[in-house]
C-alpha positions in Angstrom: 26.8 -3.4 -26.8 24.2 -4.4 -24.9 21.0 -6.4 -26.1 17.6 -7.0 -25.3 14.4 -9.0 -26.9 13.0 -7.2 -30.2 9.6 -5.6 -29.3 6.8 -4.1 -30.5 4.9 -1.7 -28.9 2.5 1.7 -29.7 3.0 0.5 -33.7 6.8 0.8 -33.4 9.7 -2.2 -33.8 12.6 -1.4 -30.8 15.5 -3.8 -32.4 17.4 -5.9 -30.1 20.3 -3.3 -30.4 19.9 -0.6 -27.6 20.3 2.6 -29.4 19.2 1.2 -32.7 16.6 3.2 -34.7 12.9 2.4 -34.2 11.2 1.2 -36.9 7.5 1.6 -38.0 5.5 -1.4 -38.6 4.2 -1.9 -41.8 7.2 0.0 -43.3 9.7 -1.4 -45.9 12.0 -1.3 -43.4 10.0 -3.3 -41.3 9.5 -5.9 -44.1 13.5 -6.1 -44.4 13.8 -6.7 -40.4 11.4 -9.7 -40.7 13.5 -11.5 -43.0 16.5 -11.1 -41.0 15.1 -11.7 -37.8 13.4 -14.5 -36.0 11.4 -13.6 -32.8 10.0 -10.6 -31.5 7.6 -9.5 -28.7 4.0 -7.8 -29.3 2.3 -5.7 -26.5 -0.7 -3.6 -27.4 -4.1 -2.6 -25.8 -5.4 -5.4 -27.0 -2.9 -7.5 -25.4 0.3 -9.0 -26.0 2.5 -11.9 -27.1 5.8 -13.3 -28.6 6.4 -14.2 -32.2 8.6 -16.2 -34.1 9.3 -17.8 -37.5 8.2 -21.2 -37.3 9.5 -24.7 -38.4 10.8 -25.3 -41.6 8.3 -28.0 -42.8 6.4 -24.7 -42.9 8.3 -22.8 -44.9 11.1 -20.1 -43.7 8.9 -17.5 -44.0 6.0 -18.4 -41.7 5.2 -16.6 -38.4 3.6 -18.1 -35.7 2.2 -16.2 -32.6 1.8 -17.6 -29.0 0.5 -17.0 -25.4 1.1 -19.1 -22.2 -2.2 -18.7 -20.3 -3.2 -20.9 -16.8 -0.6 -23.3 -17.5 -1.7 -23.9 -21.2 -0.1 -22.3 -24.5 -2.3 -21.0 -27.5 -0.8 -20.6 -30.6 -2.0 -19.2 -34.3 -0.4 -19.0 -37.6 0.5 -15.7 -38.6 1.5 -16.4 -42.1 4.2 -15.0 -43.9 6.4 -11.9 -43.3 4.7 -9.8 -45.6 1.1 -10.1 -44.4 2.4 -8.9 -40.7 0.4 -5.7 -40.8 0.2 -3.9 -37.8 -3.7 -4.4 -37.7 -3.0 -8.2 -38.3 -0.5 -8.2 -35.2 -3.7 -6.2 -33.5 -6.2 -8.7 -34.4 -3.6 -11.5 -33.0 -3.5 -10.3 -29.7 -7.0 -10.3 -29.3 -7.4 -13.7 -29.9 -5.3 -15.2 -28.3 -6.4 -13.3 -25.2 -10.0 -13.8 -25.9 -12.1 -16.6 -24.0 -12.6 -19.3 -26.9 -10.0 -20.8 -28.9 -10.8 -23.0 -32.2 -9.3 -26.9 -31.5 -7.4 -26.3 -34.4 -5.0 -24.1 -35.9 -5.3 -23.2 -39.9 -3.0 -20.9 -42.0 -4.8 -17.2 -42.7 -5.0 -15.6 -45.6 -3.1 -12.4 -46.2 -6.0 -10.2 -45.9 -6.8 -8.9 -41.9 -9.5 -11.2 -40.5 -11.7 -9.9 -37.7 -10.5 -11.1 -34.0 -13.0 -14.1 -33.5 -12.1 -15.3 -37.1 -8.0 -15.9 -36.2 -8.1 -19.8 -35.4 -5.8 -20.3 -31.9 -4.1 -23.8 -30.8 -4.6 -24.5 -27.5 -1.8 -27.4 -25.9 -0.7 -28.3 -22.6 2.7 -27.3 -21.8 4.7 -28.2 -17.9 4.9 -26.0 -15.6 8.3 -24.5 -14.9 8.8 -22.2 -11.9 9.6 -18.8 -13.1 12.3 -17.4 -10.6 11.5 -13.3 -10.1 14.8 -11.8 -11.6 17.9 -10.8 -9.5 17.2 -7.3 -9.1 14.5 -8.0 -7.2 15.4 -8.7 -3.6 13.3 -11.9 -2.8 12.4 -11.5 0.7 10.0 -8.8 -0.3 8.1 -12.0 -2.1 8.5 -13.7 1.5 5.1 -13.8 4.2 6.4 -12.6 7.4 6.3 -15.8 10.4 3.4 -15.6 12.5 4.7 -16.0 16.4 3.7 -19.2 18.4 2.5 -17.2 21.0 0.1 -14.4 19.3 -3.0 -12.8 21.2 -5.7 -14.6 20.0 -7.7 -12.0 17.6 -11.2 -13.9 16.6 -13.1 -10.7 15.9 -10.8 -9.0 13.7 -10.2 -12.8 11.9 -13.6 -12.4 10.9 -14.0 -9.3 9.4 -10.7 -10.3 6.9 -12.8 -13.6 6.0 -16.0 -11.4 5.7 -13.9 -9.2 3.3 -12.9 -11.7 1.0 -16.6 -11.2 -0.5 -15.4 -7.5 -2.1 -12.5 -6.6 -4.0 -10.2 -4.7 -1.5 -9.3 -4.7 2.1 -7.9 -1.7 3.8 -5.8 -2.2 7.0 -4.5 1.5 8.1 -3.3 2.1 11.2 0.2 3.6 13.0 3.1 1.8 13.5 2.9 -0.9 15.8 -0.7 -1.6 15.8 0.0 -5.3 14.4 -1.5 -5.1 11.1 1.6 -7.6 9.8 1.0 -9.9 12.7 -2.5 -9.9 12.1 -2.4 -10.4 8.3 0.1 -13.0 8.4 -2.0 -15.3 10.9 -5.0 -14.2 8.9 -3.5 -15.9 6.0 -2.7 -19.7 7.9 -6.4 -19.7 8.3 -7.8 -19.3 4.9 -8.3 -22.4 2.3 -7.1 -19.7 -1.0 -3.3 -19.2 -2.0 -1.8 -16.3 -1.2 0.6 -13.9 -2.6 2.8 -10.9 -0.6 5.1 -8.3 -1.1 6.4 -5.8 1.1 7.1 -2.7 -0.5 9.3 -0.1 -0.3 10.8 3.1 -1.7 12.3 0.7 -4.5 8.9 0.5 -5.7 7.8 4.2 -6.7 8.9 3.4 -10.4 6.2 2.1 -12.3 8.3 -0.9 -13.6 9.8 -1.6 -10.5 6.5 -2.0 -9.1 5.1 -4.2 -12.0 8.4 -5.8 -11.4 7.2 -7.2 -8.0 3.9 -7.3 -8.2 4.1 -9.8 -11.3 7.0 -11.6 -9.3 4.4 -12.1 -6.2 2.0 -13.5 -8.4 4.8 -16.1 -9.9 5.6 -17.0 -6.7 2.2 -18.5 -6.6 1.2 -18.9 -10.1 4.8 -19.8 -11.8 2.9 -19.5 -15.3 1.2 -15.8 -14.2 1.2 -12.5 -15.7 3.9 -13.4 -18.6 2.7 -10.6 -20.5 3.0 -7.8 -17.9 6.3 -9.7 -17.0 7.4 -9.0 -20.5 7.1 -5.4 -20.3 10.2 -5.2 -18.2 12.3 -6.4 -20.7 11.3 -3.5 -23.8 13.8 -0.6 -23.5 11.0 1.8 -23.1 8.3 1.4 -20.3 4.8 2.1 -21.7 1.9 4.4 -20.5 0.3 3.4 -17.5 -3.0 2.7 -19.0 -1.6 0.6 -21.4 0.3 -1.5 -18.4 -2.8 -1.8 -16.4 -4.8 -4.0 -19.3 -2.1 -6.3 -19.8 -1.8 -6.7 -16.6 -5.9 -7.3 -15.9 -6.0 -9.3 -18.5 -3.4 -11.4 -17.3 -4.9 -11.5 -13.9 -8.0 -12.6 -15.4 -5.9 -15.7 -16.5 -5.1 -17.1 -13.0 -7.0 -20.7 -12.7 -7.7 -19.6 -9.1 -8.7 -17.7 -5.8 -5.9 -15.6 -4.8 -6.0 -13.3 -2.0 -2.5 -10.8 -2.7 -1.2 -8.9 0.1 0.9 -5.1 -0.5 2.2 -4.6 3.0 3.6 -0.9 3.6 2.2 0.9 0.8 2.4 4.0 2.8 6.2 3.5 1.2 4.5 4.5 -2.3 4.5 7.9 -3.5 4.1 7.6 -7.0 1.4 8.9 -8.7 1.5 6.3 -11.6 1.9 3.6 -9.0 -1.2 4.3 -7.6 -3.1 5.2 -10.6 -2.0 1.3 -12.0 -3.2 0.4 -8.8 -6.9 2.2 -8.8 -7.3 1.3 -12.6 -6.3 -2.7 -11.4 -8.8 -2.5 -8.6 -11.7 -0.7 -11.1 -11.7 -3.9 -13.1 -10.0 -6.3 -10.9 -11.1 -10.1 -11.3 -12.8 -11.7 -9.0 -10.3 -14.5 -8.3 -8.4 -11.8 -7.0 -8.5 -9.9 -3.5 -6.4 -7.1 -2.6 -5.1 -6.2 0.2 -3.3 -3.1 1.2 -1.6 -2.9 4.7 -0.2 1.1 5.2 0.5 3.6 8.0 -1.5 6.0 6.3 -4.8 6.5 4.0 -3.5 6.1 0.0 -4.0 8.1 -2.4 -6.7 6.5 -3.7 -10.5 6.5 -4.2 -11.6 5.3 -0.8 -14.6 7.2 -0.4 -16.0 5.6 -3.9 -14.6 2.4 -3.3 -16.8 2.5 0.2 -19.9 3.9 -1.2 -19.5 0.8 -3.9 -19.1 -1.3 -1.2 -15.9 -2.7 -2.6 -14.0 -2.3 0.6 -13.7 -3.4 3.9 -11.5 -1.3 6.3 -10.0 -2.2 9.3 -8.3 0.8 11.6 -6.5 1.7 14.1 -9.7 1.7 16.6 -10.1 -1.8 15.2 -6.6 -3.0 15.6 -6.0 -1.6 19.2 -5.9 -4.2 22.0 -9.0 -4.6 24.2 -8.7 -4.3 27.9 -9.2 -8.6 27.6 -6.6 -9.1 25.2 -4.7 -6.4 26.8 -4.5 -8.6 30.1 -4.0 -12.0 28.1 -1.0 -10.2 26.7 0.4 -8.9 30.0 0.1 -12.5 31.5 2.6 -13.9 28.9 5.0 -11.3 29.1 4.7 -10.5 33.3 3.2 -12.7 34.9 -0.8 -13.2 35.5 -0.7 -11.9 39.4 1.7 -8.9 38.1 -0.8 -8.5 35.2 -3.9 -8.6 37.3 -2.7 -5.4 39.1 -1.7 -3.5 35.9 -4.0 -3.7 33.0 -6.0 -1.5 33.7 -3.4 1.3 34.4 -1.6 0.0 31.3 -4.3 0.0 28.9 -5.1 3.6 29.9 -1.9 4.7 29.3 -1.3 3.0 26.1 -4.9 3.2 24.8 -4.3 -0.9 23.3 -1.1 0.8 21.1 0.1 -2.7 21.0 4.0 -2.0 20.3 4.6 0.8 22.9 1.9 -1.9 25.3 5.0 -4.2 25.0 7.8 -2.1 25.2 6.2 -0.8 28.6 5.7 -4.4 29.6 9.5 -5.0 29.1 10.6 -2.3 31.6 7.8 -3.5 34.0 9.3 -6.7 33.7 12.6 -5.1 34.6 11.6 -2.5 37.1 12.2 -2.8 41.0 8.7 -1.3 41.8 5.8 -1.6 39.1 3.3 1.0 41.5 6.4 3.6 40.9 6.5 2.9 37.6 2.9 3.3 36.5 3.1 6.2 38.3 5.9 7.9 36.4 4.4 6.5 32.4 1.5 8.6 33.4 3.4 11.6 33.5 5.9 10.6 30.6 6.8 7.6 28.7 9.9 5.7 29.6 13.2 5.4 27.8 12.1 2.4 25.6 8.7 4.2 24.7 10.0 7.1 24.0 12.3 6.2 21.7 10.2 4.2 20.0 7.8 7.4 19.9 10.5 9.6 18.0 12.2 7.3 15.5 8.8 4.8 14.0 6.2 8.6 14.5 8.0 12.0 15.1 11.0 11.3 13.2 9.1 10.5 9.8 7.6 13.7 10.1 7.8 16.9 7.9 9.8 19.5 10.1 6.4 21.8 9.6 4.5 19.0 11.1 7.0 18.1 13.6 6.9 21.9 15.2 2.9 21.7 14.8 2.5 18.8 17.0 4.9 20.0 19.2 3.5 23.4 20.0 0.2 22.2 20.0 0.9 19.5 22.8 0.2 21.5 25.3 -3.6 21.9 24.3 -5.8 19.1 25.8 -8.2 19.4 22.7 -7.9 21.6 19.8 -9.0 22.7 16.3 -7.1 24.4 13.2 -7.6 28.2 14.4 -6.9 27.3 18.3 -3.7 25.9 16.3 -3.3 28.9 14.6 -3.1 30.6 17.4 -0.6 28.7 19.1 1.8 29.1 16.3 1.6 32.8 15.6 0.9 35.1 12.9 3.5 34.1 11.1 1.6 30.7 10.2 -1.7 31.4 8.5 -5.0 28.9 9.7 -5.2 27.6 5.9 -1.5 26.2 6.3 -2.3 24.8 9.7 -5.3 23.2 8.5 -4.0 21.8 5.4 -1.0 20.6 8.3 -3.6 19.1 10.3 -5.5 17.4 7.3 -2.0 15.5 6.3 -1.4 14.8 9.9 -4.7 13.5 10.1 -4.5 11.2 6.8 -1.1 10.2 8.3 -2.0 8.7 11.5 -0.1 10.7 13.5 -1.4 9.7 16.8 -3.9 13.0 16.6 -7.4 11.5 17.3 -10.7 13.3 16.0 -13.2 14.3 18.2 -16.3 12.4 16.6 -18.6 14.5 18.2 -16.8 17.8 17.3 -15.9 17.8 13.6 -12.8 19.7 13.2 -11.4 19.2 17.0 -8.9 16.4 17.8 -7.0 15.2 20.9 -3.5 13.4 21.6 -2.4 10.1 22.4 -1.9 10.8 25.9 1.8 9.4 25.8 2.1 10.8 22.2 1.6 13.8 23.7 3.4 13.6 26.9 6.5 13.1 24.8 5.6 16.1 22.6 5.0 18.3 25.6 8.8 17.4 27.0 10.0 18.6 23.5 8.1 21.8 23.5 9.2 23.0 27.5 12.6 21.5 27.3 13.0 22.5 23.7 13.9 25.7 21.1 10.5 26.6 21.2 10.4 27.1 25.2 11.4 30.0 25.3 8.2 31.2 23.3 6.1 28.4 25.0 4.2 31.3 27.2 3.4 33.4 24.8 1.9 30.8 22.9 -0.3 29.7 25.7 -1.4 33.3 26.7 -2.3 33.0 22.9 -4.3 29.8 22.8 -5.8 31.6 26.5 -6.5 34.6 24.1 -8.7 32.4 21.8 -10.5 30.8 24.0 -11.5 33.9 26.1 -12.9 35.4 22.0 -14.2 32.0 20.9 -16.1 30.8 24.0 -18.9 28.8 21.9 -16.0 27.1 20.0 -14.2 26.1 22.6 -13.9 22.7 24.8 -13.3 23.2 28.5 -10.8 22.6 29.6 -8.8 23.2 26.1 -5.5 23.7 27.7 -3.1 21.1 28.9 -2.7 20.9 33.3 0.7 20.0 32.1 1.5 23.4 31.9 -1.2 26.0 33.1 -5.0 25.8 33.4 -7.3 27.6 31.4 -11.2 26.7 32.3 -14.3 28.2 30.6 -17.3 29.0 33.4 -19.9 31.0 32.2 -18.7 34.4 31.0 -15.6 34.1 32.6 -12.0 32.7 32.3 -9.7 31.3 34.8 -6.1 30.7 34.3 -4.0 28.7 36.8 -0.2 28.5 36.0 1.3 25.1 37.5 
């Protein structure tokens, strides 16, 4: 049968036997265990630690309780087996994750002492590297290798250091905008430790996540978060709440400056997950900074977190390559006379995407004529890009979402009801918008019109690629009666509408005065 360590949690004793009956604390039966047993774990909202029956020069029925904490363990006397009351087993915790610890340890009465009455023993002990356990794929724990050759980034290099003053930093931005690269070079420069772990869809069970997260912090800190640590080992995983204090509290025990790094947490779904998370960063420490590197905006307080000015945000506005770095980039990978004559055209084009900037480089590297093939990304992206396009944006995509970018594509600027529109009345404007709002939150490539709340445009070769899929597509063959429909909108909803809202791609449809002019192409 299979085993695991005795524990105690939420006033109940889980036997080493899986499949054993639970038994209350403080019960007879409870009493009867003690005698026959010799260790156990504690974890309670006052903390946590393990137990067992000390030396025999104490007597065989002695207790002791102990905590490893910044390299150093504390110990106190429990007494013997019949004074382990469940308030006494509180009252231990509490001490021996409180700030000050008596010298030296003396045996308690049987009666419950308060919390800053229980005498701890405070001794040195080595450090021994604690290996994250084998169902844990170690790489996650590994810091991706900055290239030799990366595009200088001084501005954004500052605002990370800058950052390091609140508690979190949020880099969000779509694929291939170089948050990991930038992150990982980041990191060389600053004089704290740092932890990482890239997450996954592994991690959307709460003890899988405390799994890694406590392993990236022993990766560091060998001697971290052994309470937390411990909770993976109870054959019941407790409450969130209860998770998040051990875990502060053991965060509050690392001797120094950390800055820990959750790359892809876009990958996290779980609703416990991120309410460990918000609780963690509520009452982090402040040895520790976060930071989260996602595709998309978490479900998390951001908006209270910024008007607390605990975090400092970097996007994909941010991230994007300037036209200077743009043209320091195309010299290593072209050539500088090659890049002289195409950064400009390039940067327009890929708006500083930084992955689909070098994918484009690498066929301009390979292309016969680089004036023929600007000429042809303006009009749609090439066979690298556009593959690129559908499997790391389009592909990830809700098949709802999918067909509302699509359709949509051929719209130069739009809103929810000019979407609406577009799709029919068999798609009501509350589903689009709610559509659009996800999208939005996603980073989809859809960019909002600052100085038209509620209007967005396309990545021109985002949408270029869409627009191929919409004419060449199912949903051609409906593609003119959705653009006499968006023409319909626009002719009722002149003071709405953006001239020209309609794609040249496809038709013309211009605003002037009272009047509207369509042009098919």
């Amino acid at each position: 049968m299979n085993r695991t360590i005795p524990s105690v949690k939420g006033g109940l004793l889980y036997p080493s036997e899986i499949g054993s009956d639970r038994i209350v604390v403080g019960t007879a039966a409870w009493y009867d265990w003690l005698e026959h047993h010799t260790s156990f774990l504690f974890a309670d909202y006052n903390g946590s630690f393990a137990a067992r029956k000390s030396g025999p020069e104490l007597g065989a029925q002695d207790w002791e309780a102990f905590r490893t904490r910044a390299g150093k363990r504390h110990h106190l006397w429990l007494g013997p087996a019949r004074t382990l009351t469940l308030a006494r087993l509180q009252a231990a915790a509490q001490a021996l994750c409180g700030e000050h610890a008596p010298a030296e340890p003396t045996s308690l009465p049987p009666e419950q002492p308060a919390a800053s009455q229980l005498p701890v023993q405070e001794t040195a002990v080595p450090t021994v590297p604690t290996d994250p356990p084998s169902s844990l794929l170690r790489t996650k724990l590994y810091r991706p290798r900055a290239s030799s050759d990366v595009i200088p980034r001084a501005r954004l290099i500052e605002r990370l250091h800058a950052g390091l003053s609140g508690k979190v930093t949020l880099v969000c931005a779509p694929a291939g905008f170089g948050k990991t690269t930038l992150l990982t070079t980041w990191l060389e420069t600053i004089d704290h430790p740092s932890a990482w772990l890239s997450l996954d869809d592994n991690d959307n069970e709460l003890a899988a996540f405390v799994h890694a997260l406590t392993a990236a912090l022993q990766s560091v800190f060998p001697d971290a978060c052994q309470a937390s640590a411990s909770l993976l080992r109870v054959p019941q995983f407790p409450p969130v709440d209860r998770v998040a204090t051990l875990l502060i509290n053991d965060l509050a025990d690392v001797p120094e400056d950390v800055v820990l790094v959750l790359d892809d947490y876009q990958s996290v779904h779980s609703s416990q997950v991120h309410r460990l998370l918000e609780l963690l960063i509520r009452h982090l420490p402040s040895q520790l900074h976060l930071v989260l590197a996602t595709r998309s905006d978490p479900l998390l307080p951001l908006a209270r977190w910024r008007a607390q000015g605990r975090l400092n945000e970097l996007r994909g506005s941010d991230l994007r390559f300037t036209l200077q770095e743009t043209h320091a980039f195309l010299s290593r990978v072209v050539g500088k006379e090659l890049a002289q004559q195409t950064t400009q055209a390039l940067e327009d084009c890929t708006e500083g995407w930084i992955a689909v900037l070098h994918l484009a480089a690498l066929s301009l590297r390979s292309s016969a004529d680089g004036g023929a093939f600007l000429e042809k990304l303006r009009h749609s992206p090439d066979r690298l890009v556009s593959s690129y396009l559908v499997e790391e944006i389009l592909a990830q995509q809700a098949p709802a979402a999918q067909e509302l970018l699509v359709r949509t594509s051929i719209l130069e600027q739009f809103c929810a009801e000019l979407g609406a529109a577009i799709m029919g009345s068999a798609t009501s404007l509350a589903h689009v918008q709610a559509t659009l709002d996800w999208v939005e939150r996603s980073n989809v490539l859809i960019i909002p019109l600052d100085e038209r709340q509620g209007w967005y445009r396309f990545h021109p070769l985002f949408q270029r690629l869409l627009q191929q899929r919409n004419f060449c597509g199912p949903s051609s063959r409906s593609s003119g009666c959705k653009w006499s429909a968006g023409c319909a909108w626009c002719q009722r909803n002149r003071s709405k509408a953006v001239p020209p809202c309609l794609s040249p791609g496809r038709g013309f449809c211009r605003l002037t005065g009272n009047s509207m002019t369509f042009r098919p192409c």
